[in-house]
N, C-alpha and C positions, 0 to 999 in steps of 0.2 A: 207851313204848319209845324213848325221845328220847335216855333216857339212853344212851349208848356208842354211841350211832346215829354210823354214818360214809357213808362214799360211795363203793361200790363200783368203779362206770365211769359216768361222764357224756358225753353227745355234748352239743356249742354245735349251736343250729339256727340254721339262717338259712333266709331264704324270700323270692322274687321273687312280685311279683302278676302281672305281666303278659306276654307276648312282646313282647321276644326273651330276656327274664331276665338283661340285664347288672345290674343294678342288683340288689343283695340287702340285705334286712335282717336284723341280728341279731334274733334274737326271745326266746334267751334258752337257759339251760343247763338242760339232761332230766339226770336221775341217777337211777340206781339205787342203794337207799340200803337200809342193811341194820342189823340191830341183835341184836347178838350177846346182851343180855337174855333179848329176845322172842323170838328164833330167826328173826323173819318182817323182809321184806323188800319197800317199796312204791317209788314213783316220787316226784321230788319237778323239778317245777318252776319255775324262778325266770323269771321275766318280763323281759325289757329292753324289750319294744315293746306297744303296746298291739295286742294279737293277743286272741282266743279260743278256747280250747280245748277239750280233752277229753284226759284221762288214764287210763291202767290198768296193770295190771302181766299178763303172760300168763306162761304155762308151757306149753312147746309140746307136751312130751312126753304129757302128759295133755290137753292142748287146754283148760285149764282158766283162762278168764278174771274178771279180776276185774272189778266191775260198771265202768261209764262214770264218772267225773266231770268234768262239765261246771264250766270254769271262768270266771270273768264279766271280761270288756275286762281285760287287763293287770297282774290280781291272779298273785302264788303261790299255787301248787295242791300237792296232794298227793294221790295215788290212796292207794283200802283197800289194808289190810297183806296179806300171802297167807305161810303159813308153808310153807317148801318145803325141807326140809335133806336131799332128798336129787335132787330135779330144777334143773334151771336156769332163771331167769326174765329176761325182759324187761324193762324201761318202756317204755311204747309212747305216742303222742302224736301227735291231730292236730288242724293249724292250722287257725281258720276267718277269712277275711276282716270287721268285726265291722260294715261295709256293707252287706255282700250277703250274708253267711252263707256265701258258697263256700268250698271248700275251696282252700286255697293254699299253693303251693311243691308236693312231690311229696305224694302222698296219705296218708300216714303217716311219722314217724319210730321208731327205735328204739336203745333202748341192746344191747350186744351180751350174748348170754345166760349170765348167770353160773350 
């Protein structure tokens, strides 16, 4: 599905570890990535910080999630594909501290629902 794969909407995250949260780092670009082939549409991660994560893509209107992908210290990730051509879906993403396993910055992000 690579082929004609584009990028629908992307959000930049950034995320603070501590109070009072002046200090933020980039962590890297969330997209919602779509491929007019396949019909189906997943999440794709690029990394700028050595963070750990977890990836999916949802669809609210059905409540229908796609499974977790756990990503390792500061790699690119990619959540499963979900085919959805008549609901709108998310990428959804969250940071873990790669210390302590907390969670950091707010407790999820997300791209907006196409």
């Amino acid at each position: 599905c690579a082929t004609g794969a584009w990028t629908q909407r992307y959000v930049d995250i950034y995320y603070a570890k501590a109070v009072p949260f002046l200090n933020t780092t980039y962590a890297g670009r969330l997209e919602l990535r779509a491929s007019n082939t396949c019909g189906t549409q997943w999440t794709r991660f690029t990394a700028a910080s050595d963070v750990v994560y977890s990836l999916r893509v949802i669809q609210p209107q059905t409540g229908y999630k796609t499974s977790i992908e756990n990503i390792p210290l500061g790699k690119d990730g990619w959540s499963r594909q979900v085919y959805s051509p008549k609901h709108c879906v998310y990428g959804w993403i969250q940071l873990y501290d790669p210390d302590s396993s907390a969670l950091i910055g707010p407790t999820q992000y997300q791209t907006p629902c196409i």
